[in-house]
Residue frames relative to the residue before (quaternion, step in Angstrom):
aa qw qx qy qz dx dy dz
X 1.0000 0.0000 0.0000 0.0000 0.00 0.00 0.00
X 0.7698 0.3779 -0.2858 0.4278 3.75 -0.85 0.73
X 0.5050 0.7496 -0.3444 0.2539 3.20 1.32 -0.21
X 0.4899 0.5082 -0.4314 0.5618 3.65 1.35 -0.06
X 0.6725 0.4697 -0.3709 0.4355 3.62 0.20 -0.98
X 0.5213 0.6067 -0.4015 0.4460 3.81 0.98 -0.96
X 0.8475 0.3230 -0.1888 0.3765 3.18 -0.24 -1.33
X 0.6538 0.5349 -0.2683 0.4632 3.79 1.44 -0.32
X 0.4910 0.5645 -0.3863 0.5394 3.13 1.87 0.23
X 0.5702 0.6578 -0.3399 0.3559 3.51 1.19 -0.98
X 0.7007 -0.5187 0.3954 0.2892 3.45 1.01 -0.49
X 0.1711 0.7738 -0.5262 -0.3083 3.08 -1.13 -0.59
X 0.6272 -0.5697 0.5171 -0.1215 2.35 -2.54 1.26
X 0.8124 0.1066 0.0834 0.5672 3.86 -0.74 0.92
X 0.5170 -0.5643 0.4994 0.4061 4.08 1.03 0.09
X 0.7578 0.3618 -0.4210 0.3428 3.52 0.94 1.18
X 0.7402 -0.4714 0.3137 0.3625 3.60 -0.66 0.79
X 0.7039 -0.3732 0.5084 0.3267 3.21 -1.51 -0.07
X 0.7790 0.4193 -0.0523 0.4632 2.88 0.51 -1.81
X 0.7082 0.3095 -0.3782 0.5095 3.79 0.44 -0.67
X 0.5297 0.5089 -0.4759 0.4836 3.85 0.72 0.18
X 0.4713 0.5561 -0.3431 0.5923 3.78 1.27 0.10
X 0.4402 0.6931 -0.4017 0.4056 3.40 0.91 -1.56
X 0.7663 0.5479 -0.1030 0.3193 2.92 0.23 -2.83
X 0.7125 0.5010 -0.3322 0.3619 3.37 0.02 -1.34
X 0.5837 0.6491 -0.3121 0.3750 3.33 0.38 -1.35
X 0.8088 0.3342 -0.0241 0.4833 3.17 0.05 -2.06
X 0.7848 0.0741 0.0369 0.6142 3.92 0.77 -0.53
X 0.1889 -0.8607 0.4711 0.0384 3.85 -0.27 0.46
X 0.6895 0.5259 -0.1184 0.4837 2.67 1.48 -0.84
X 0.6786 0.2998 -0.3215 0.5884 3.08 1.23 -0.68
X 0.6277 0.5472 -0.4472 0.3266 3.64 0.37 0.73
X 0.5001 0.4990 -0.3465 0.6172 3.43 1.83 -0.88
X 0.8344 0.3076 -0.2917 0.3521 3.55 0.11 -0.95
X 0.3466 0.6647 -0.5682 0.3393 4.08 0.99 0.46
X 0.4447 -0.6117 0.5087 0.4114 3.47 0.70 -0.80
X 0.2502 0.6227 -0.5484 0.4989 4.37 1.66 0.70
X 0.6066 -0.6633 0.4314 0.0771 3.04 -0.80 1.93
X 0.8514 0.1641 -0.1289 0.4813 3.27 0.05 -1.22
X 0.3843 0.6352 -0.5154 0.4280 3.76 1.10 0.12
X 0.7816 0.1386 -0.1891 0.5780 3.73 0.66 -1.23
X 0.3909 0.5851 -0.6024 0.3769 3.15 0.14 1.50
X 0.6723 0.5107 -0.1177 0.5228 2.95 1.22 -1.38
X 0.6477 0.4374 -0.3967 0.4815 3.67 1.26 0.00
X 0.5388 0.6918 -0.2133 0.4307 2.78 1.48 -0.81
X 0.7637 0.4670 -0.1625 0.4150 3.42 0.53 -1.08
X 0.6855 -0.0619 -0.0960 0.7190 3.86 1.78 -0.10
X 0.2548 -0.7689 0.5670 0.1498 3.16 -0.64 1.28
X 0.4004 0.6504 -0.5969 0.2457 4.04 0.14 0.43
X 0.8051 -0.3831 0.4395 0.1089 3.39 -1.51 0.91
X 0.4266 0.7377 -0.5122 0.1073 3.84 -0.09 0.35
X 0.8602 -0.3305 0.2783 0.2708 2.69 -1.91 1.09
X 0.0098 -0.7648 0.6069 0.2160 3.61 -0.93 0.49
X 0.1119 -0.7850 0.5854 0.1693 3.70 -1.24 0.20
X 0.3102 -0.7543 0.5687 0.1064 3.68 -0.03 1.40
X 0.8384 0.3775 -0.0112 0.3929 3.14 -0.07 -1.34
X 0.5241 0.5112 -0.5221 0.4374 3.73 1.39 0.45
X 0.3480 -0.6480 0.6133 0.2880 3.96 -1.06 0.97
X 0.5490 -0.7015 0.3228 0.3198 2.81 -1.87 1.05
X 0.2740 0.7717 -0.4631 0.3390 3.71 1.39 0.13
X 0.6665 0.4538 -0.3494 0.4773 3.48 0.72 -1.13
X 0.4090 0.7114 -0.3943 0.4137 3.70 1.10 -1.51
X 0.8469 0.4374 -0.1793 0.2434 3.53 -0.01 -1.52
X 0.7464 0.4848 -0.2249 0.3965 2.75 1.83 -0.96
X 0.7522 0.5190 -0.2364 0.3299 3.26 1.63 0.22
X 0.3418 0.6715 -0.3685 0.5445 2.58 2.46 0.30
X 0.5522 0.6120 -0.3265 0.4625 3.63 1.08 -0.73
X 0.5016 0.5591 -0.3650 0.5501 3.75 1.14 -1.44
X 0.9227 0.2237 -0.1041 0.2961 3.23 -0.48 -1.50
X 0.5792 0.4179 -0.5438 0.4406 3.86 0.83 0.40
X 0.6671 0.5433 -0.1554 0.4855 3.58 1.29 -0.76
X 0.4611 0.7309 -0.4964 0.0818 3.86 1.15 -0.17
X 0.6543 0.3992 -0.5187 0.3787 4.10 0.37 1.32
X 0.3202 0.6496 -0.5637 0.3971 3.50 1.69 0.25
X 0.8872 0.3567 -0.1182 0.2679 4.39 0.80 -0.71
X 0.3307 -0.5942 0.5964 0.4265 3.60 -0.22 1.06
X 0.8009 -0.3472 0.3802 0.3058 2.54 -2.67 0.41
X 0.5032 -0.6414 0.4778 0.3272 3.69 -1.11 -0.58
X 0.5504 -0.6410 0.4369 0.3087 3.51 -0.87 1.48
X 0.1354 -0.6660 0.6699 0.2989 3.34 -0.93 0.03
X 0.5957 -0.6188 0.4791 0.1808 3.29 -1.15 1.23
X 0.3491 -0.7930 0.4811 0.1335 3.41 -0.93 2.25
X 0.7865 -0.3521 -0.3177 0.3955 3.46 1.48 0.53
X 0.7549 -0.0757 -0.0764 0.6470 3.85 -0.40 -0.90
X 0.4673 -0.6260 0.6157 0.1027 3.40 -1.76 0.98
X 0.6817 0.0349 -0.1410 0.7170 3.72 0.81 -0.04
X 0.6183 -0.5802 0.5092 0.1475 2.54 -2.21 1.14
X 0.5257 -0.6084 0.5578 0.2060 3.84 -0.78 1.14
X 0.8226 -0.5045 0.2397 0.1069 3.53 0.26 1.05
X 0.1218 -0.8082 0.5259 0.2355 3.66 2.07 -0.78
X 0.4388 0.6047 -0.5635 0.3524 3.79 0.60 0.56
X 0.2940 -0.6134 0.6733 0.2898 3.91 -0.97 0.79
X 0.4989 -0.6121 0.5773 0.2078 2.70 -1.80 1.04
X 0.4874 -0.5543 0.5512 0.3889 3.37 -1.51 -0.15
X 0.2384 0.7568 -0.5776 0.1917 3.55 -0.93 0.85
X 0.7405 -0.5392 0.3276 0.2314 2.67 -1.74 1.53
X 0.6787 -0.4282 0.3370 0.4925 3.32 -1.65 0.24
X 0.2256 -0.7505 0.5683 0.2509 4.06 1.01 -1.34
X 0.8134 -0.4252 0.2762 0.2850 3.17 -2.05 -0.35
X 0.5418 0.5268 -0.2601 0.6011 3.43 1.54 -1.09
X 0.7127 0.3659 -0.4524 0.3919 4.21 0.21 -0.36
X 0.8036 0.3502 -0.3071 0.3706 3.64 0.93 -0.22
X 0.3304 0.6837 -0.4233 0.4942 3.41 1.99 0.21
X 0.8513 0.3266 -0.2286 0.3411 3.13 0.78 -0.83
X 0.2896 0.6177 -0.4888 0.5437 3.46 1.76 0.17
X 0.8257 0.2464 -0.2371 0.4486 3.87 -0.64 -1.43
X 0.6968 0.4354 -0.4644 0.3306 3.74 0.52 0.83
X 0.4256 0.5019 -0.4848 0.5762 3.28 2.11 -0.49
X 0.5865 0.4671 -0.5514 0.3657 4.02 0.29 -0.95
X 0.7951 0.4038 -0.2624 0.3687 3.53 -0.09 -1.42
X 0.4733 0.5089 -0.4010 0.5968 4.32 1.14 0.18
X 0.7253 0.3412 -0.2650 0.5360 3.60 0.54 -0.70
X 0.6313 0.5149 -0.3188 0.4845 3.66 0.97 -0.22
X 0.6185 0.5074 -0.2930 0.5237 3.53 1.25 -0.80
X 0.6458 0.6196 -0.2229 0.3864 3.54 0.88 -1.36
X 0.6909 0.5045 -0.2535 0.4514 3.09 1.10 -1.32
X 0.6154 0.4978 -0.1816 0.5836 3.94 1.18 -1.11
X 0.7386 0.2600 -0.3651 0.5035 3.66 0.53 0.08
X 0.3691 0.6481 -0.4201 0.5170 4.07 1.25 0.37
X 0.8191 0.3961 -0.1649 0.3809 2.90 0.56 -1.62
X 0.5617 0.4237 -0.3129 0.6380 3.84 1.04 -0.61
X 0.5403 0.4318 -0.4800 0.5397 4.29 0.25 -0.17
X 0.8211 0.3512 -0.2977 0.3375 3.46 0.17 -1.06
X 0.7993 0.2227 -0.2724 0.4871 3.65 1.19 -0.15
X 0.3039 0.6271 -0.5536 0.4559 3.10 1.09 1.53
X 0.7105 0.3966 -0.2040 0.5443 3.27 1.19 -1.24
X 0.6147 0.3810 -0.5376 0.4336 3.85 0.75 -0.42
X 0.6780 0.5002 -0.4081 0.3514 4.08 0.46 -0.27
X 0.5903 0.4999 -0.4354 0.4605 3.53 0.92 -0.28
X 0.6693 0.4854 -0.2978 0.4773 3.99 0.94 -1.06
X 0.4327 -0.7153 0.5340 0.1263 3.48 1.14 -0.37
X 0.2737 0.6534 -0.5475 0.4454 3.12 1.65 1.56
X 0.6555 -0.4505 0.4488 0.4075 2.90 -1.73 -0.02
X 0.5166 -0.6953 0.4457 0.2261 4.00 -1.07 0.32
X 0.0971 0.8494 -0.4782 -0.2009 3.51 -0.11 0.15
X 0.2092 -0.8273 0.4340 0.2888 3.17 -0.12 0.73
X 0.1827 -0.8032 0.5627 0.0700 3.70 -0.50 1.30
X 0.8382 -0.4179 0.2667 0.2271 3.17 -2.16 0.92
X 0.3171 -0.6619 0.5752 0.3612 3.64 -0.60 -0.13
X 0.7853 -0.5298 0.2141 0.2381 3.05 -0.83 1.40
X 0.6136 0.3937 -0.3044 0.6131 3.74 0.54 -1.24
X 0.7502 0.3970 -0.3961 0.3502 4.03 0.01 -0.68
X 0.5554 0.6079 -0.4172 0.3846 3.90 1.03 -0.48
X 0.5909 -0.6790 0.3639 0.2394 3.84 -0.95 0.82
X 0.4572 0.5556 -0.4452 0.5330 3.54 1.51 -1.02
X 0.8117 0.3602 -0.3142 0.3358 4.07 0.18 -1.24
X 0.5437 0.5404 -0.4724 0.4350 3.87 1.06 0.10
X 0.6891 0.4877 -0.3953 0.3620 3.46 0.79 -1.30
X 0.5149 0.7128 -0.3464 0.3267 3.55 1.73 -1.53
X 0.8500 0.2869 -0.2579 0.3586 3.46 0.79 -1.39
X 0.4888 0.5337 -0.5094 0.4654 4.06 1.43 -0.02
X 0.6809 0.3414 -0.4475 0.4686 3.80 0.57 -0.08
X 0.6188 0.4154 -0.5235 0.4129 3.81 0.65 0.37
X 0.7216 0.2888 -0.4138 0.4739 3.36 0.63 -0.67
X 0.6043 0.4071 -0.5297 0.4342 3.80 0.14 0.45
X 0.6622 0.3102 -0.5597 0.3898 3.60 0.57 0.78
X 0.5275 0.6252 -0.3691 0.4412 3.26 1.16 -0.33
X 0.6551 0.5324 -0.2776 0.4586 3.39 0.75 -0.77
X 0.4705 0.6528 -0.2058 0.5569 3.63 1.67 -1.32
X 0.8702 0.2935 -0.1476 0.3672 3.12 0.27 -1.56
X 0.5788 0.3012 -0.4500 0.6098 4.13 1.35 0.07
X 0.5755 0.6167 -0.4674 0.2645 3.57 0.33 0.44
X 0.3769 0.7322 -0.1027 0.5579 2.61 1.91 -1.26
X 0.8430 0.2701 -0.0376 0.4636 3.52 -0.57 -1.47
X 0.5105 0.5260 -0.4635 0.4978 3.87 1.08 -0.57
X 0.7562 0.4942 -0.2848 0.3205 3.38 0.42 -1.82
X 0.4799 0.6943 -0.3371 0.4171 3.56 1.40 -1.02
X 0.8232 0.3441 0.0241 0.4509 3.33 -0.24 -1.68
X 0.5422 0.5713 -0.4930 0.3695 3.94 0.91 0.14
X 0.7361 0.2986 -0.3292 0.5104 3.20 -0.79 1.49
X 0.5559 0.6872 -0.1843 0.4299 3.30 1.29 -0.03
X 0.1433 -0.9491 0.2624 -0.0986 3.78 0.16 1.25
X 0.1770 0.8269 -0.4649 0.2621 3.04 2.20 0.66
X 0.7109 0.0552 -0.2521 0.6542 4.19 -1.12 1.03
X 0.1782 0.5823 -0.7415 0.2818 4.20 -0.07 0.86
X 0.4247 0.6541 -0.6256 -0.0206 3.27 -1.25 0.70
X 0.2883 -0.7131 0.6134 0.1794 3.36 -0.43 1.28
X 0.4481 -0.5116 0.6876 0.2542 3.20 -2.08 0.42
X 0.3066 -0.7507 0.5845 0.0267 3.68 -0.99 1.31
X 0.5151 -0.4920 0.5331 0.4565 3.54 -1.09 1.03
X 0.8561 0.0816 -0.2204 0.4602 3.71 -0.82 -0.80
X 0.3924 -0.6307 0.6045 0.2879 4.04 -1.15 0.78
X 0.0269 0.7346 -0.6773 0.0298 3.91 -0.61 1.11
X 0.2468 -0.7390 0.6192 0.0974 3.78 -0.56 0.85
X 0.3178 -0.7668 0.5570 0.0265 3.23 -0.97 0.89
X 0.3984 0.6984 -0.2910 0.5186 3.33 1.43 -0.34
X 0.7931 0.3911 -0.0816 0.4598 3.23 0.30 -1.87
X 0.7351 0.4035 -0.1121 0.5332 3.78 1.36 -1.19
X 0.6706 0.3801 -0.2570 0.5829 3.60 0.76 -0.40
X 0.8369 0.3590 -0.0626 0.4084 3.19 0.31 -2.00
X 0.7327 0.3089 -0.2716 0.5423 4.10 0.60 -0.26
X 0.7436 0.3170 -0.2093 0.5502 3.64 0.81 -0.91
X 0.5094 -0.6719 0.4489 0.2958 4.00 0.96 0.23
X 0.5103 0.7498 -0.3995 0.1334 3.70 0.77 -0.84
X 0.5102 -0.6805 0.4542 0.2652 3.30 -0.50 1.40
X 0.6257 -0.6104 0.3779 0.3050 2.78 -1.63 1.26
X 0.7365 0.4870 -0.2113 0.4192 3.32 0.90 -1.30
X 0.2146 0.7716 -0.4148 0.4319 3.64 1.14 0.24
X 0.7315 0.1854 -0.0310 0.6554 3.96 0.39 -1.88
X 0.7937 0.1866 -0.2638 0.5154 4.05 0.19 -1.16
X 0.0909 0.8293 -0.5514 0.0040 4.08 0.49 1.43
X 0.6711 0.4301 -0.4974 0.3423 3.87 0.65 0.75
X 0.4446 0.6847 -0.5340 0.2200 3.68 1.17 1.03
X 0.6967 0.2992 -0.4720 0.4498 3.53 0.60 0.36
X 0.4620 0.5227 -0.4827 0.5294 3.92 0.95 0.28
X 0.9222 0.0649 0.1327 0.3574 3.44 -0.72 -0.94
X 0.7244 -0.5860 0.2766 0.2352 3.90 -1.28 0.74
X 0.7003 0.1494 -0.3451 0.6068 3.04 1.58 0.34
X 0.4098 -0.6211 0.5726 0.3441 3.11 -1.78 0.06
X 0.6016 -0.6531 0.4127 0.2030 3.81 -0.48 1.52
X 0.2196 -0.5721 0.6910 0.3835 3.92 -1.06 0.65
X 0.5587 -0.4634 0.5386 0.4278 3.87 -1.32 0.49
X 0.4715 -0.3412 0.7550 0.3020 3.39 -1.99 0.40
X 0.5491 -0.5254 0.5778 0.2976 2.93 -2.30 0.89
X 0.5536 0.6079 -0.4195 0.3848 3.92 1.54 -0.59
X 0.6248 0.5078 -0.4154 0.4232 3.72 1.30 -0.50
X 0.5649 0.5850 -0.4246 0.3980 4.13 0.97 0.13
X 0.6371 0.6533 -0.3211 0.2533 2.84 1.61 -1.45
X 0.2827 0.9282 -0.1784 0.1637 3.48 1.39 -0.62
X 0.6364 0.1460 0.1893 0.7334 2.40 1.11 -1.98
X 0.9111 0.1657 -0.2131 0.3114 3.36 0.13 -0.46
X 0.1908 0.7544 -0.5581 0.2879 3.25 0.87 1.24
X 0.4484 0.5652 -0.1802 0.6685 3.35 2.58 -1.11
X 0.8645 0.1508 -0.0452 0.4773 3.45 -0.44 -0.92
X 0.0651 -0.8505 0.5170 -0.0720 2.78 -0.94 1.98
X 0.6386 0.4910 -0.2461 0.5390 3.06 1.92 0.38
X 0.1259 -0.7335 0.5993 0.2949 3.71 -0.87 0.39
X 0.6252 -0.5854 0.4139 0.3083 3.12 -1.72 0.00
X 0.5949 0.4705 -0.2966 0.5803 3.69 1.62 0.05
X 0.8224 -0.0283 -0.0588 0.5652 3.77 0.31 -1.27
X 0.7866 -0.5011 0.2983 0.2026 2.92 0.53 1.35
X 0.6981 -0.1485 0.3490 0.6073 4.02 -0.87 -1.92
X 0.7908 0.5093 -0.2989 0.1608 3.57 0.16 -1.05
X 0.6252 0.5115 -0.3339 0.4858 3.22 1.45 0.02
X 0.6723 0.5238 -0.2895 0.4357 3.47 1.46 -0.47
X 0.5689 0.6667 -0.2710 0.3979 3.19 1.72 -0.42
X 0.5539 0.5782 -0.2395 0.5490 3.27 1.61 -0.72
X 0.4139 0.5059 -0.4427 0.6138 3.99 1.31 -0.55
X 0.6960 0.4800 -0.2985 0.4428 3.75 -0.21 -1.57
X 0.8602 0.2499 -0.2571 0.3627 3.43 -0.14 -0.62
X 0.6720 0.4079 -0.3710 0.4943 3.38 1.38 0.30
X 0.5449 0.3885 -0.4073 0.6215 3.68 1.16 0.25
X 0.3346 -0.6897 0.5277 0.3659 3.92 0.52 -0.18
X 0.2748 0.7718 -0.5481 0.1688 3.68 0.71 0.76
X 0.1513 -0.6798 0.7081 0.1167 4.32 -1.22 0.66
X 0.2738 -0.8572 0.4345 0.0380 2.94 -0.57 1.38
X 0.4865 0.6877 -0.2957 0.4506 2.78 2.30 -0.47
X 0.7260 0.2716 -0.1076 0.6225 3.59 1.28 -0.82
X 0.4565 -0.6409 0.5833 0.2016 3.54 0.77 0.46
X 0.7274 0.3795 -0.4000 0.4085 4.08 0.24 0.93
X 0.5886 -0.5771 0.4697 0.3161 3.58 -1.08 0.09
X 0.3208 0.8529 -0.4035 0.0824 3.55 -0.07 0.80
X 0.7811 0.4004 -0.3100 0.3652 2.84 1.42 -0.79
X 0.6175 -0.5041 0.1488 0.5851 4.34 -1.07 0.50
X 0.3660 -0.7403 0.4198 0.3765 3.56 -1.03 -0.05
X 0.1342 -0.7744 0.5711 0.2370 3.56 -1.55 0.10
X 0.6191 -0.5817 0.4742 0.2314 3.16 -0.93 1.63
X 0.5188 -0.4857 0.6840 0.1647 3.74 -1.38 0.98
X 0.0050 0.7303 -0.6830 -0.0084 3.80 -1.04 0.73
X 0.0264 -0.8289 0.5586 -0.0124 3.37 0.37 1.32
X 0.3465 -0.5589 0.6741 0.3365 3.79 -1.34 0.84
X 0.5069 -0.5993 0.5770 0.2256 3.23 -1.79 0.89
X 0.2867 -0.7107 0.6228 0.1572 3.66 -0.87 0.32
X 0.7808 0.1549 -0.1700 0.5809 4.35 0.40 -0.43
X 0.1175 0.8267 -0.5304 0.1467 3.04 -0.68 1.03
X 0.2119 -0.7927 0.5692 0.0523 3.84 -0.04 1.71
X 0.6361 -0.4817 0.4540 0.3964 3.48 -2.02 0.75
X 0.8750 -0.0684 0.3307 0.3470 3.31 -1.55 0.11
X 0.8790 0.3676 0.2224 0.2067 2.39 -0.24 -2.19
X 0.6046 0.4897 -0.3261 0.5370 2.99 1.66 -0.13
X 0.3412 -0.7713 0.5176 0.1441 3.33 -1.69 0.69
X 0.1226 0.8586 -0.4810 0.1277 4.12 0.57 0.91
X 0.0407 -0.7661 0.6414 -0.0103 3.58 -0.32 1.41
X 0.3772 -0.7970 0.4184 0.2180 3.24 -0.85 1.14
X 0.4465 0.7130 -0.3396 0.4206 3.57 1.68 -0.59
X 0.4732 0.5844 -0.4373 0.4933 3.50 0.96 -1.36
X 0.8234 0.4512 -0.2087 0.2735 3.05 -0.69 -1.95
X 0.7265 0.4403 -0.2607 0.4586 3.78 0.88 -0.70
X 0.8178 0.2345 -0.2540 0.4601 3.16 0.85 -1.10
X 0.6368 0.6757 -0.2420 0.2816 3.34 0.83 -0.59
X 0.7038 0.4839 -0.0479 0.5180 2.67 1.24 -2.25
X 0.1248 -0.6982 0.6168 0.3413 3.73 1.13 -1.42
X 0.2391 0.6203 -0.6848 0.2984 4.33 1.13 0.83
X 0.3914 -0.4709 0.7795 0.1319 2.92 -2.09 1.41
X 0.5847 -0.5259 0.5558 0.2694 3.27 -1.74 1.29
X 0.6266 0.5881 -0.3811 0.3409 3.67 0.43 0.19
X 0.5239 0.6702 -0.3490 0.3931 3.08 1.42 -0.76
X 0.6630 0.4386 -0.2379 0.5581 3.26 0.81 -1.13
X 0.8737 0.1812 0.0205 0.4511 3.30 -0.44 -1.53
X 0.7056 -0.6023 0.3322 0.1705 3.60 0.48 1.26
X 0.6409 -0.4771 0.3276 0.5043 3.69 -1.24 0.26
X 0.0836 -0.8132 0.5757 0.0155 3.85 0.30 1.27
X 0.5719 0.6360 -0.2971 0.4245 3.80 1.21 0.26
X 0.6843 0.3089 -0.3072 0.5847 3.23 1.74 -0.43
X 0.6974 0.5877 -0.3578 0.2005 3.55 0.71 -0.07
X 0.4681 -0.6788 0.4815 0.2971 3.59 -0.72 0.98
X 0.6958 0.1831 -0.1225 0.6836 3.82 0.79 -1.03
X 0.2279 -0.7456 0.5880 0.2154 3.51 -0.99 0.21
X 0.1293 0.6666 -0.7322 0.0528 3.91 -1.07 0.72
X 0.7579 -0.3595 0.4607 0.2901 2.87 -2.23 0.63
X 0.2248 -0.8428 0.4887 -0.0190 2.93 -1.21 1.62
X 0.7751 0.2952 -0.2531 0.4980 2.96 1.84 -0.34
X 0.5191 -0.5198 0.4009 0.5474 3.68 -0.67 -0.38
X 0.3165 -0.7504 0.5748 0.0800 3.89 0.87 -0.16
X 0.5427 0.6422 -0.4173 0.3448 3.50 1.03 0.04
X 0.8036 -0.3628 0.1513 0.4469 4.07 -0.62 0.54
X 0.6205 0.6950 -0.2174 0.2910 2.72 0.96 -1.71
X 0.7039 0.6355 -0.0270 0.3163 2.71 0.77 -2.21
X 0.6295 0.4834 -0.2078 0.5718 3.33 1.55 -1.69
X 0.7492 0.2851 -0.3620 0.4759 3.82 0.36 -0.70
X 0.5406 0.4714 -0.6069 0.3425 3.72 0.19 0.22
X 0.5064 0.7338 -0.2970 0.3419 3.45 1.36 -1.26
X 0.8022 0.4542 0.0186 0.3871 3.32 1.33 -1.33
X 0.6030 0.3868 -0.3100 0.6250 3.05 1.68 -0.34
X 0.6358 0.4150 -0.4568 0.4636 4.12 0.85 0.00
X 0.5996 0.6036 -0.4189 0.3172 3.83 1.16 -0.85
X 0.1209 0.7160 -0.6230 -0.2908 3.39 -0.97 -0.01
X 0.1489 -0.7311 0.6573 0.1063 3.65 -0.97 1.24
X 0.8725 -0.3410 0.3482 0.0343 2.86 -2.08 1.17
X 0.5658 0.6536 -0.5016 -0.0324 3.72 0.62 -0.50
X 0.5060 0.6311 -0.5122 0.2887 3.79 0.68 0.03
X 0.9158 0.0364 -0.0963 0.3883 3.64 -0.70 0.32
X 0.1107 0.7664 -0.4436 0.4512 3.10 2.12 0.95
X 0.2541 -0.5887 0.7494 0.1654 4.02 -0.55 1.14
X 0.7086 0.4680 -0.4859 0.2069 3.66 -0.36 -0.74
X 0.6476 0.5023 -0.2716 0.5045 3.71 1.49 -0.76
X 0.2480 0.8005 -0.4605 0.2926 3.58 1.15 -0.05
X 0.7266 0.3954 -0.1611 0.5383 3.67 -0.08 -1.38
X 0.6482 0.5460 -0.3957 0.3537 3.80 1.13 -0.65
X 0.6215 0.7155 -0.0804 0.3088 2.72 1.42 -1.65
X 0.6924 0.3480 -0.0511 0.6300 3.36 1.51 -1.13
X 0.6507 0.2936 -0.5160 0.4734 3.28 0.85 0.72
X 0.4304 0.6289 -0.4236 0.4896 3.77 1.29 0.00
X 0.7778 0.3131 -0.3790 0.3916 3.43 0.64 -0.61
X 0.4571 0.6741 -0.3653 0.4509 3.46 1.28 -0.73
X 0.6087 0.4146 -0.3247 0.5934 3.99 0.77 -1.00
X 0.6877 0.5159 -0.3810 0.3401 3.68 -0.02 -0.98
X 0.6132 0.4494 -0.2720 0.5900 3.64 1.60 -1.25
X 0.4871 -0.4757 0.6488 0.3397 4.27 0.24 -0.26
């Protein structure tokens, strides 16, 4: 609390304010400690740790969290959300044939089995009225037309999980590994709201979407040393991979790196730029990776498999006219067009 007034005490600097040097920090730290604004490179000074930058937050928002924090009993607790907050994309998934595709095989069998047994009684109703001879015929399952009938069903069936095995091999749709440290997304996305791009901050910059540094927990949880589920023991594992003593409140001890198990994982051969998709596309990280706000463990929500990506594309419509991000594209199209 007071932390606007702080920095509006600082003066101003360079034909800017107290406050819009606040602006600065936030959105760029660095370029505020390093302007030469006194109390900015104090304030780096005074805890050297690494923080998050946000370019591209406006200072409107700024205002609305200075408000949060001079004001923090003006707000009940926070709702956790009854369910997903963005819409999963209206893309059909890829899925097997399932229970309903072969329910309905062994009832066409058993309709053709009925059909066949009510032919046969029609046909010696009508040979006894004409006062033909009777033949008395096989029961269906023993007649040859129905053996050959059923080696050509189960060779397509066989065809067809051969097919779909061969399709889907390599393919990791419900993956959920168990992670060295349990981080709940529910509780961090979904109850506290925290933007995705907050921990994975190089998906609208660059072609992946970053696993967070343990230095991006510290944040919040150099303060909070308890959760509300496991309590110390999951935060303790943060501590011992940033070498943080919480008893003395300093880095000292050696660290051990977090060996997280990836969870999405494309062929080789594929080419997925996450920047596109944010800036370009304007895709909510859900689209892909599901209502990641309700989930306590996280796994792979979609199949991610081709298919999937070009239906995605023929329902999407994206933006490219007056789209800065195609710009640089644009001018090399014309450059090709000139030889």
């Amino acid at each position: 609390m007071g932390v606007t007034a702080r920095w509006e005490a600082g003066g101003e600097f360079k034909g800017k304010t107290g406050k819009q040097w606040l602006y600065t920090w936030v959105k760029n730290w660095k370029e505020a400690s390093g302007s030469g604004y006194k109390y900015a490179a104090d304030m780096a000074n005074s805890r050297p740790t690494e923080m998050n930058l946000f370019p591209t937050i406006k200072d409107g928002d700024i205002d609305k969290i200075l408000l949060y924090v001079e004001n923090p009993d003006a707000y009940g607790a926070p709702v956790a959300p009854t369910g997903p907050t963005a819409t999963v994309g209206g893309v059909a998934e890829e899925k097997g044939p399932g229970t309903t595709f072969y329910l309905f095989i062994v009832l066409l069998v058993l309709l053709v089995a009925v059909l066949v047994g009510v032919t046969n009684k029609l046909d010696k109703i009508v040979a006894e009225k004409e006062g033909g001879p009777v033949v008395a015929k096989l029961p269906f399952y023993k007649r040859p037309n129905f053996t050959v009938a059923l080696i050509l069903l189960g060779i397509v069936f066989l065809g067809y999980e051969s097919v779909d095995w061969g399709v889907h091999l390599g393919r990791q749709q419900g993956y959920q590994p168990t992670q060295p440290i349990r981080y709940s997304h529910a509780l961090h996305a979904g109850k506290h709201k925290i933007d995705c791009q907050y921990c994975h901050s190089t998906a609208y910059k660059g072609k992946h979407a970053n696993i967070p540094s343990v230095n991006t927990c510290m944040n919040c949880h150099k303060n909070v040393s308890k959760g509300p589920v496991y309590g110390t023991e999951e935060i303790a594992k943060i501590y011992a991979a940033v070498g943080w003593d919480p008893a003395t409140q300093t880095y000292s001890k050696p660290q051990k790196p977090v060996e997280w198990v990836r969870i999405h994982n494309l062929p080789d051969h594929v080419y997925f730029n996450h920047a596109q998709h944010v800036n370009a596309g304007k895709v909510q990280c859900q689209t892909c990776h599901g209502p990641i706000e309700t989930m306590e463990e996280v796994y792979q929500y979609a199949p991610l498999s081709m298919g999937w990506c070009i239906n995605c594309h023929r329902q999407t419509e994206v933006q490219f006219a007056s789209n800065n991000y195609y710009a640089g594209y644009e001018s090399l199209h014309e450059k090709l067009k000139k030889q």
